[in-house]
PABA-500831 format. One record per residue: residue number from 1; residue in three letters; chain; x, y, z of N, C-alpha, C in turn. Coordinates in pm, 1 decimal, padded with zeros to 6 digits, m for minus. Example, Ala and Ser with C-alpha at 12.3 -4.5 7.8 and 13.67 -1.06 7.14 Angstrom:
<dolos>
fido:tise:dopa:nxx:nyy:nzz:caxx:cayy:cazz:cxx:cyy:czz
1:Ala:A:01319.0:m00569.0:00780.0:01230.0:m00450.0:00780.0:01320.0:m00330.0:00780.0
2:Ser:A:01285.0:m00225.0:00708.0:01367.0:m00106.0:00714.0:01290.0:00003.0:00787.0
</dolos>
This chain:
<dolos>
fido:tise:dopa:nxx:nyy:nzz:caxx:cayy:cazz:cxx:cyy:czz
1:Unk:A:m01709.9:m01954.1:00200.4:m01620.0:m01841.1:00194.3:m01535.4:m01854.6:00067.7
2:Unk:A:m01530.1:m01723.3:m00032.4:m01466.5:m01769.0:m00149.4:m01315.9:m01746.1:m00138.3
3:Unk:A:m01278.5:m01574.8:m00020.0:m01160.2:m01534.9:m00070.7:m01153.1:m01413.8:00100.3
4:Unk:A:m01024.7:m01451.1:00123.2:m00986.9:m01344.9:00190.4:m00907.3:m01234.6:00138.7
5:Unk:A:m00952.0:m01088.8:00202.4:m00859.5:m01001.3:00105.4:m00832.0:m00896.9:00150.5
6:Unk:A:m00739.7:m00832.7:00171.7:m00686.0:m00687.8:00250.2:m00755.9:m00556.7:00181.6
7:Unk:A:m00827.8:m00484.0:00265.5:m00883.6:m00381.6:00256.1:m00814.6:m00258.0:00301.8
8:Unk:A:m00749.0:m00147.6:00210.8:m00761.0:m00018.6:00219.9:m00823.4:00084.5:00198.3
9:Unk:A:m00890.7:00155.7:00326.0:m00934.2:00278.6:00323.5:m00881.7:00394.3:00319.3
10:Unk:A:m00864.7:00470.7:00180.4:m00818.3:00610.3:00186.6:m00874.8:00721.8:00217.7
11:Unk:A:m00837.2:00843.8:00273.6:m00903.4:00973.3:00259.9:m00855.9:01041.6:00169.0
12:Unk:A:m00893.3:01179.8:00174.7:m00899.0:01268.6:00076.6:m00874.3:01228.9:m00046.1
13:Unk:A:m00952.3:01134.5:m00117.7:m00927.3:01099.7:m00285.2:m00783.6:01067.4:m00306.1
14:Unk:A:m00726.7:01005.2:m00257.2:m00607.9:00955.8:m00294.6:m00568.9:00812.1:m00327.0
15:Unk:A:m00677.0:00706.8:m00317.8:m00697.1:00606.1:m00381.1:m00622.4:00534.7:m00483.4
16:Unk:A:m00681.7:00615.2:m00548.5:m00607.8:00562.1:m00755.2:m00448.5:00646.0:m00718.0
17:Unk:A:m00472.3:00755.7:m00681.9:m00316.9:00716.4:m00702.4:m00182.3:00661.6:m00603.9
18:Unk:A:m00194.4:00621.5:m00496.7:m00152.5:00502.9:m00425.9:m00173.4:00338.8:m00466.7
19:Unk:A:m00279.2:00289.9:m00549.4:m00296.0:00225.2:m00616.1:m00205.8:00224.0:m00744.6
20:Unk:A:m00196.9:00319.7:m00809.1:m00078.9:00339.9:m00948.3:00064.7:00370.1:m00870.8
21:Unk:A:00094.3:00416.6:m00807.4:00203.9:00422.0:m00737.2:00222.2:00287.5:m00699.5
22:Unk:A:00152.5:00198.5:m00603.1:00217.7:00072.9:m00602.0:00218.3:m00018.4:m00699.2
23:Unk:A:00140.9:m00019.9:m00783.0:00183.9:m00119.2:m00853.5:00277.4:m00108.6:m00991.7
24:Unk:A:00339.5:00046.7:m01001.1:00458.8:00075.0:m01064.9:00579.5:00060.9:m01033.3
25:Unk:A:00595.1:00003.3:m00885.9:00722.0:m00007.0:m00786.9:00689.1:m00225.9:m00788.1
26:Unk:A:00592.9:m00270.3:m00795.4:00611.0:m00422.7:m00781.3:00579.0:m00415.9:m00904.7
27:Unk:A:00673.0:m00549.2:m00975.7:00637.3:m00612.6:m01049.0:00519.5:m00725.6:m01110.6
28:Unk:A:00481.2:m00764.1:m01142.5:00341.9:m00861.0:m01155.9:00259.7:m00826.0:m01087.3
29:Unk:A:00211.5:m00687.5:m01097.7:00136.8:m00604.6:m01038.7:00048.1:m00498.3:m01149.4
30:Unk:A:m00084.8:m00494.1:m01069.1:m00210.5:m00415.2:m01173.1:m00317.3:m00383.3:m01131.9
31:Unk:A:m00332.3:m00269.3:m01177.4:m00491.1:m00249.3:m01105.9:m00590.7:m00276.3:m01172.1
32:Unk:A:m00707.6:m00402.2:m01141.2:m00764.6:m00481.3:m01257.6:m00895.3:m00405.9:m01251.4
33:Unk:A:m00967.6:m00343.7:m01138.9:m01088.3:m00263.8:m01202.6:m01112.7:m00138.7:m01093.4
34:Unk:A:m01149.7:m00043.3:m01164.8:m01216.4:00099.8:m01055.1:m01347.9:00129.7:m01045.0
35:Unk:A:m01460.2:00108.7:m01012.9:m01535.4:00202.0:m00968.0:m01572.4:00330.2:m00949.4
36:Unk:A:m01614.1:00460.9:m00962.7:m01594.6:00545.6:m00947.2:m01719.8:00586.0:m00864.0
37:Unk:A:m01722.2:00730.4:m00829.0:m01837.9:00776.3:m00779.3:m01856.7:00858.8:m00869.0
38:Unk:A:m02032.3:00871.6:m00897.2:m02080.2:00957.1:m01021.8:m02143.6:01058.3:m00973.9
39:Unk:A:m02201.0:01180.9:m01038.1:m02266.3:01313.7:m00972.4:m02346.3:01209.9:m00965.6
40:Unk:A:m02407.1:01344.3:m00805.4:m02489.8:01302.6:m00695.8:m02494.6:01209.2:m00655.6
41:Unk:A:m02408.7:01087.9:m00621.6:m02355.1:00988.1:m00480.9:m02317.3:01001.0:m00412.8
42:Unk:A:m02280.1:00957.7:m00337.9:m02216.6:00917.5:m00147.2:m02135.3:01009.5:m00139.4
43:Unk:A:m02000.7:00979.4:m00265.0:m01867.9:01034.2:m00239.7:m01848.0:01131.3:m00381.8
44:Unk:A:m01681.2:01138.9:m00336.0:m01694.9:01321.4:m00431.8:m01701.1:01286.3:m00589.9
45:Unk:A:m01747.2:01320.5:m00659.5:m01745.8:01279.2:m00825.9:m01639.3:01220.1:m00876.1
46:Unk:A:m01565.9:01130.4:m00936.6:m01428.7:01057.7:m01001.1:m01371.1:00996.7:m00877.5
47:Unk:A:m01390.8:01039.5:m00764.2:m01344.9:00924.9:m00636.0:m01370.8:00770.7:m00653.6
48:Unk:A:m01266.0:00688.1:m00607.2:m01267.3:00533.5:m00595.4:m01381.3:00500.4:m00504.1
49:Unk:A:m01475.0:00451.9:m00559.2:m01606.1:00414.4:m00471.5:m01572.8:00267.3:m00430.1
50:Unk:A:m01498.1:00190.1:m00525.7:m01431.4:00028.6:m00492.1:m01351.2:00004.6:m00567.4
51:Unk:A:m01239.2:m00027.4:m00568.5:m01126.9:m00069.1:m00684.9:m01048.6:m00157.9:m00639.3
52:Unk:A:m01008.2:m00266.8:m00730.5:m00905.2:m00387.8:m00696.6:m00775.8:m00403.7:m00745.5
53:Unk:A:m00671.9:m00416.0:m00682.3:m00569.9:m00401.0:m00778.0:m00466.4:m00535.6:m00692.9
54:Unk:A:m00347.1:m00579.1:m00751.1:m00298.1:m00697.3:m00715.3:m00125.1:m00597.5:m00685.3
55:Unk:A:m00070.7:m00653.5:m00598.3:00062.7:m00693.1:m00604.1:00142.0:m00828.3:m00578.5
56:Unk:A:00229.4:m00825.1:m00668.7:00286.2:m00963.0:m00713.4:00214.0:m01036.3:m00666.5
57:Unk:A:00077.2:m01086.6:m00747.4:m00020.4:m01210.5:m00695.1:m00093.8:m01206.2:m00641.2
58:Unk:A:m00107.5:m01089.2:m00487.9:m00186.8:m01054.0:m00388.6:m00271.7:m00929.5:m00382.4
59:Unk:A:m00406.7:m00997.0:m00425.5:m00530.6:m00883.6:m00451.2:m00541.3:m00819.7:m00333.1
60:Unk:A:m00555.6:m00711.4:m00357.2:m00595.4:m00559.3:m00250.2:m00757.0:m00523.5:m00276.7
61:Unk:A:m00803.3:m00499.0:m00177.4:m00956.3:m00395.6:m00211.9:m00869.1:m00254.5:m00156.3
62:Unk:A:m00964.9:m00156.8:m00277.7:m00933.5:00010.5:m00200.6:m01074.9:00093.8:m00208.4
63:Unk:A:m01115.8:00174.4:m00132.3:m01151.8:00249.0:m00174.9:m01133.8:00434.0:m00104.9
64:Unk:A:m01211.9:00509.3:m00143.1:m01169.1:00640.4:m00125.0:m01332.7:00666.4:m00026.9
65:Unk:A:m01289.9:00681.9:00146.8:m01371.0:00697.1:00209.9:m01427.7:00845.3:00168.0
66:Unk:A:m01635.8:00865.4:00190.3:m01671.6:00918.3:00171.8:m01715.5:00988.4:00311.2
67:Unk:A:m01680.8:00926.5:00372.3:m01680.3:00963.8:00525.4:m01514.9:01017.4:00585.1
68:Unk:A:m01553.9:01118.4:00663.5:m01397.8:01152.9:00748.5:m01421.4:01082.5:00858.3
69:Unk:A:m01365.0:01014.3:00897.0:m01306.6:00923.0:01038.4:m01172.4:00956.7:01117.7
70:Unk:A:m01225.2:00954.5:01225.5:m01093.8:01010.8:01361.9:m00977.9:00910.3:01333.7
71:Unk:A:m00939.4:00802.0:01235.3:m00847.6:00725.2:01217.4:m00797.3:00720.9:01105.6
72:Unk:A:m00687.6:00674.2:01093.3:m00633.1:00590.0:00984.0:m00565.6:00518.7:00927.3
73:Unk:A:m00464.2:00480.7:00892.9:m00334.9:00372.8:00913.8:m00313.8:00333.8:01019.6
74:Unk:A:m00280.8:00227.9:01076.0:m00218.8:00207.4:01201.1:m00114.1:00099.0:01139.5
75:Unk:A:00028.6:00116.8:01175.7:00140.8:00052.5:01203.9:00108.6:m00125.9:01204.1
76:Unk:A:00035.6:m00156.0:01282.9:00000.3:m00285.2:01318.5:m00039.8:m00331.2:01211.3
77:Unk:A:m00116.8:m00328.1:01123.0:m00140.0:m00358.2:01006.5:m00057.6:m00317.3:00917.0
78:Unk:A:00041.3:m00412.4:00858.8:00129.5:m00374.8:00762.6:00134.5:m00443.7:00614.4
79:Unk:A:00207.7:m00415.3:00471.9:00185.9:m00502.8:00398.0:00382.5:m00546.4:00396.8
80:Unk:A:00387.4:m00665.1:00409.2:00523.4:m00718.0:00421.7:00539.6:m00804.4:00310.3
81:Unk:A:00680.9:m00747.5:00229.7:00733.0:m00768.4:00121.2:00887.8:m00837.6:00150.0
82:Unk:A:00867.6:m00941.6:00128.3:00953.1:m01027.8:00063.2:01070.2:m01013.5:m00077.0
83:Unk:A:01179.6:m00989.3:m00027.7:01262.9:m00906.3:m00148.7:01334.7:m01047.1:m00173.0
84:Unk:A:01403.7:m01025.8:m00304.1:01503.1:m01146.9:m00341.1:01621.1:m01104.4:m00358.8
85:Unk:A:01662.2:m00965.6:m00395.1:01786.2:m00924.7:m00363.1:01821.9:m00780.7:m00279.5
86:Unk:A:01910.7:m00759.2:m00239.4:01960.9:m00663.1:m00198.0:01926.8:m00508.7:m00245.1
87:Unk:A:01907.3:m00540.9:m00392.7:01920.2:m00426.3:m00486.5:01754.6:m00353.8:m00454.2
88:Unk:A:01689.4:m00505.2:m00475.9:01534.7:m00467.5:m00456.2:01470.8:m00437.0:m00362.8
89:Unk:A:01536.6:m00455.5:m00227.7:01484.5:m00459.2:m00114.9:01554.0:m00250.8:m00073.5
90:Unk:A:01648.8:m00246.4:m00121.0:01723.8:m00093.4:m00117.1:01627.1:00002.1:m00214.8
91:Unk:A:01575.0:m00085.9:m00381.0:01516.7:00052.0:m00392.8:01358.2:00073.6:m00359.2
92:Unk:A:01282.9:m00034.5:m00340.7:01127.6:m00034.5:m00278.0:01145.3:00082.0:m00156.6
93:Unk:A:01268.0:00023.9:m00058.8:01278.6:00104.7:00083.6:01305.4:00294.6:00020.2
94:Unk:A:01399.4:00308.7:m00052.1:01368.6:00456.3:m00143.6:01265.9:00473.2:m00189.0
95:Unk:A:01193.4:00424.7:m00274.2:01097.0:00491.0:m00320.9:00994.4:00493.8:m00225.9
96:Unk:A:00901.5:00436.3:m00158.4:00830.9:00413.1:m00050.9:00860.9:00512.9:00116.1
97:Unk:A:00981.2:00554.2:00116.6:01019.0:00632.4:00223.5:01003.6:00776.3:00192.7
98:Unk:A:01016.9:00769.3:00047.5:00985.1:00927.2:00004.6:00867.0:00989.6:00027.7
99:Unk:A:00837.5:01103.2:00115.8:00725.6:01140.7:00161.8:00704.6:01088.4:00286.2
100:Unk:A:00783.7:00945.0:00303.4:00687.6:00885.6:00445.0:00793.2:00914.8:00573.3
101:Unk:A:00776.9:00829.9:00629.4:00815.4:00776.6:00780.2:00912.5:00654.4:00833.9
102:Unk:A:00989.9:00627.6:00830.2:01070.1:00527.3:00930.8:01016.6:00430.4:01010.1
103:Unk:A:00986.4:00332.6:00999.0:00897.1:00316.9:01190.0:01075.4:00235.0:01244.3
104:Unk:A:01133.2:00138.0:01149.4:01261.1:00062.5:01198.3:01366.4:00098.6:01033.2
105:Unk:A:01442.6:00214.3:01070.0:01559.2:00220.0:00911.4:01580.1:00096.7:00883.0
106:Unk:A:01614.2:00119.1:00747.3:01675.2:m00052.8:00719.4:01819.8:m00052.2:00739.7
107:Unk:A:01818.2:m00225.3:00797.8:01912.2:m00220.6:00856.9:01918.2:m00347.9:00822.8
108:Unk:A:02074.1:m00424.4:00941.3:02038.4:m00545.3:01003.2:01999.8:m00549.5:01145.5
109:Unk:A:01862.7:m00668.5:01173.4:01812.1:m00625.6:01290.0:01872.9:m00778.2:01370.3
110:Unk:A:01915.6:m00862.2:01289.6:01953.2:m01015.3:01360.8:01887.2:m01108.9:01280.7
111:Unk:A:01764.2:m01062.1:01243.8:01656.1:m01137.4:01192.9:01671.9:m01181.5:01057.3
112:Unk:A:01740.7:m01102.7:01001.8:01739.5:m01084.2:00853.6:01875.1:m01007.3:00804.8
113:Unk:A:01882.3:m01018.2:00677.7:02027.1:m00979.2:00636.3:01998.8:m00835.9:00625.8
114:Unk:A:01868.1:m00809.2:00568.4:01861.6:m00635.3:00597.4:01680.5:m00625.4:00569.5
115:Unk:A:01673.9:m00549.3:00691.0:01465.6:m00583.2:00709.1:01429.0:m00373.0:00712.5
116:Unk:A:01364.6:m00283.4:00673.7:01297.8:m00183.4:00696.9:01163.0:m00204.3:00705.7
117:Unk:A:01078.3:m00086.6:00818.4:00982.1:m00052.6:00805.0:00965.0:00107.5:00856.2
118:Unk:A:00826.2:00085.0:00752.3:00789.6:00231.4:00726.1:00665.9:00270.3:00706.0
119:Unk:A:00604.6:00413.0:00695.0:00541.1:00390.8:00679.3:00487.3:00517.3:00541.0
120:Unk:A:00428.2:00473.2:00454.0:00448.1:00553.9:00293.8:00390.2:00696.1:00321.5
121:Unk:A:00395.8:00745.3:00201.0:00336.1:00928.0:00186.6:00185.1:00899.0:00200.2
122:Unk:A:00121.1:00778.1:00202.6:m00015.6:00781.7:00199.2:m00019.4:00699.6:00324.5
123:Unk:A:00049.7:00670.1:00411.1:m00047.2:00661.4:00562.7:00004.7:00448.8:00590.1
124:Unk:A:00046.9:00425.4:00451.7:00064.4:00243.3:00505.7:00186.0:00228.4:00527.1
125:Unk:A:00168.0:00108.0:00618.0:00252.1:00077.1:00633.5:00341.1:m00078.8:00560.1
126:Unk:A:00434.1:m00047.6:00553.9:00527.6:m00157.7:00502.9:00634.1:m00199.6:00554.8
127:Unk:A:00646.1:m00352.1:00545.4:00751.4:m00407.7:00605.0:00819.7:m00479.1:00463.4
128:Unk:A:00988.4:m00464.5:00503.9:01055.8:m00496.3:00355.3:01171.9:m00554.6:00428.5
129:Unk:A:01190.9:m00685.9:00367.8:01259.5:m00820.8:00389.5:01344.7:m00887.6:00298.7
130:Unk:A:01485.3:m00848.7:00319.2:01554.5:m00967.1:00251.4:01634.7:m01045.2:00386.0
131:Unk:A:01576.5:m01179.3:00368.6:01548.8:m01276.2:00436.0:01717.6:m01363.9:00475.1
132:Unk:A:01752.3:m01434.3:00573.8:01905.2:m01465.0:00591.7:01907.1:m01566.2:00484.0
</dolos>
């Protein structure tokens, strides 16, 4: 086994840009290669057929399902971010809430000096942590 690695499936072609969206909000973050789909394949022409991209350190697979499926995000699967200050952990939770969902406001929950989750304009979910 070489590598374990978190897989996102998008719909409607929204791939690349949830991919450029996150990794303009983390730092040491990039999307290192795309794939595309070409006339006459699977999926729709310029769609993410496989693309990899990292945040701070931690490689992602994505791609842009060519199939519609009765599912999609689920809560339970989250990506949980580790903040180092206050400042950072306040504006990830702004930018990331825009468009989305709440699942816990940020707050203090006991656990942490101030923890949110949510879930983004594209369907994931995130957990955001500055730690006691």
């Amino acid at each position: 086994m070489k590598k374990v690695t978190p897989f996102l499936m998008f719909q409607d072609g929204i791939a690349e840009e949830a991919m450029t969206y996150y990794t303009s909000l983390i730092e040491d973050s990039e999307i290192k290669s795309i794939i595309r789909y070409g006339a006459n394949e699977a999926g729709e022409e310029g769609t993410v057929m496989k693309a990899t991209f990292t945040l701070k350190g931690q490689d992602f697979i994505c791609i842009d399902s060519n199939i519609k499926h009765q599912f999609t995000f689920t809560p339970s699967f989250s990506i949980y971010v580790t903040c180092d200050t206050e400042e950072e952990i306040d504006h990830l939770y702004q930018k990331l809430i825009d468009g989305g969902q709440a699942l816990m406001p940020i707050g203090d929950y006991g656990f942490s000096k101030k923890f949110g989750w949510l879930n983004d304009r594209f369907g994931v979910s995130w957990q955001l942590d500055f730690p006691l």
